[in-house]
C-alpha positions in Angstrom: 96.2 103.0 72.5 92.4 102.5 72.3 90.3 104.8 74.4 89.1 103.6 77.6 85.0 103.5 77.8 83.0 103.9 81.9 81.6 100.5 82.8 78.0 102.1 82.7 78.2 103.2 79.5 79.8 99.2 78.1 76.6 97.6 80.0 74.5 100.2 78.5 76.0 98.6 74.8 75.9 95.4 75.9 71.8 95.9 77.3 70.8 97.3 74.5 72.6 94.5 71.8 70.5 91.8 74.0 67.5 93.7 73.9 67.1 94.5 70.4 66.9 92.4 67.3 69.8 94.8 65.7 72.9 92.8 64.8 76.3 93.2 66.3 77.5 95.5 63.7 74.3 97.7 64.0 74.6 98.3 67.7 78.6 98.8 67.3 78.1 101.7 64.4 75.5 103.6 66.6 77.3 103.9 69.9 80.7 104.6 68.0 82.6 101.6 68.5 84.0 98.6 66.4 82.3 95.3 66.3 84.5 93.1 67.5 84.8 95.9 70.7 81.7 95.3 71.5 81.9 91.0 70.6 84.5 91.0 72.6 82.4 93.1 75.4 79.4 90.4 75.1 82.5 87.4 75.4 83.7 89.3 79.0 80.0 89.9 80.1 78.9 86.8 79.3 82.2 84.4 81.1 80.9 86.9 84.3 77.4 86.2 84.4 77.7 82.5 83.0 75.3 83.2 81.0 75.9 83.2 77.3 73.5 85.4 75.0 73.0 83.1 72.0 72.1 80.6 74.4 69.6 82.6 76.0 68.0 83.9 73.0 67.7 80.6 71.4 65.7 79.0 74.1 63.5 82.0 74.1 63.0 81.5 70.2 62.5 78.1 70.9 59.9 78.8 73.9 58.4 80.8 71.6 58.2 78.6 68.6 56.8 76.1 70.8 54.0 78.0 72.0 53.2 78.7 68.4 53.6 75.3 67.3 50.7 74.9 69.7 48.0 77.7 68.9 48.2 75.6 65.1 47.5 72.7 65.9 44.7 74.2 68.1 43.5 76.3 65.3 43.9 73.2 62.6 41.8 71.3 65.0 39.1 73.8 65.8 39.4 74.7 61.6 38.8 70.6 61.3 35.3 71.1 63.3 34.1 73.7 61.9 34.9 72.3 58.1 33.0 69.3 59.3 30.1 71.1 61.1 29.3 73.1 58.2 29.6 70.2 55.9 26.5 68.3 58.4 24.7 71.5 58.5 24.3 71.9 54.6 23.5 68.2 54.0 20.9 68.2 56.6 18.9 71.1 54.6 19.0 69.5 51.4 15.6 69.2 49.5 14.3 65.6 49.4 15.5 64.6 52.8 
């Protein structure tokens, strides 16, 4: 018969898999349990809260891949002026013009 763990201390598993960037396997070996004890933890967490973790995570990646998709463009396009502005600036102090 497997041996019971307190609530508190699955959460505390289950907080700190969601938390980190350690995989599943990671998390299981340092608190002492299997991996698919603490999978199927997440699975019984996440059917109560309705709110699944892979789900969650990817639209934060995503939120986050958009926001850098954005500062890019912004710095190609300030990179562009710049390129352009220096390119004026030395043809204007040519000799002979």
């Amino acid at each position: 018969m497997p041996k019971a763990f307190p609530e508190e201390f699955r959460e505390d598993v289950i907080r700190v898999y969601r938390d980190s960037d350690a995989s599943l396997a990671q998390v299981a070996k340092d608190f002492g349990i299997s991996p698919s004890c603490l999978k199927r933890w997440i699975t019984i967490d996440d059917r109560r809260s309705a709110t699944p973790s892979h789900a969650a995570r990817a639209a934060n990646e995503s939120d986050a891949l958009r926001e850098a998709n954005k500062r890019i463009k912004l710095l190609e396009q300030e990179n562009e002026v710049l390129r352009r502005a220096a390119a004026y600036l030395s043809q204007a102090h040519l000799p002979g013009k």
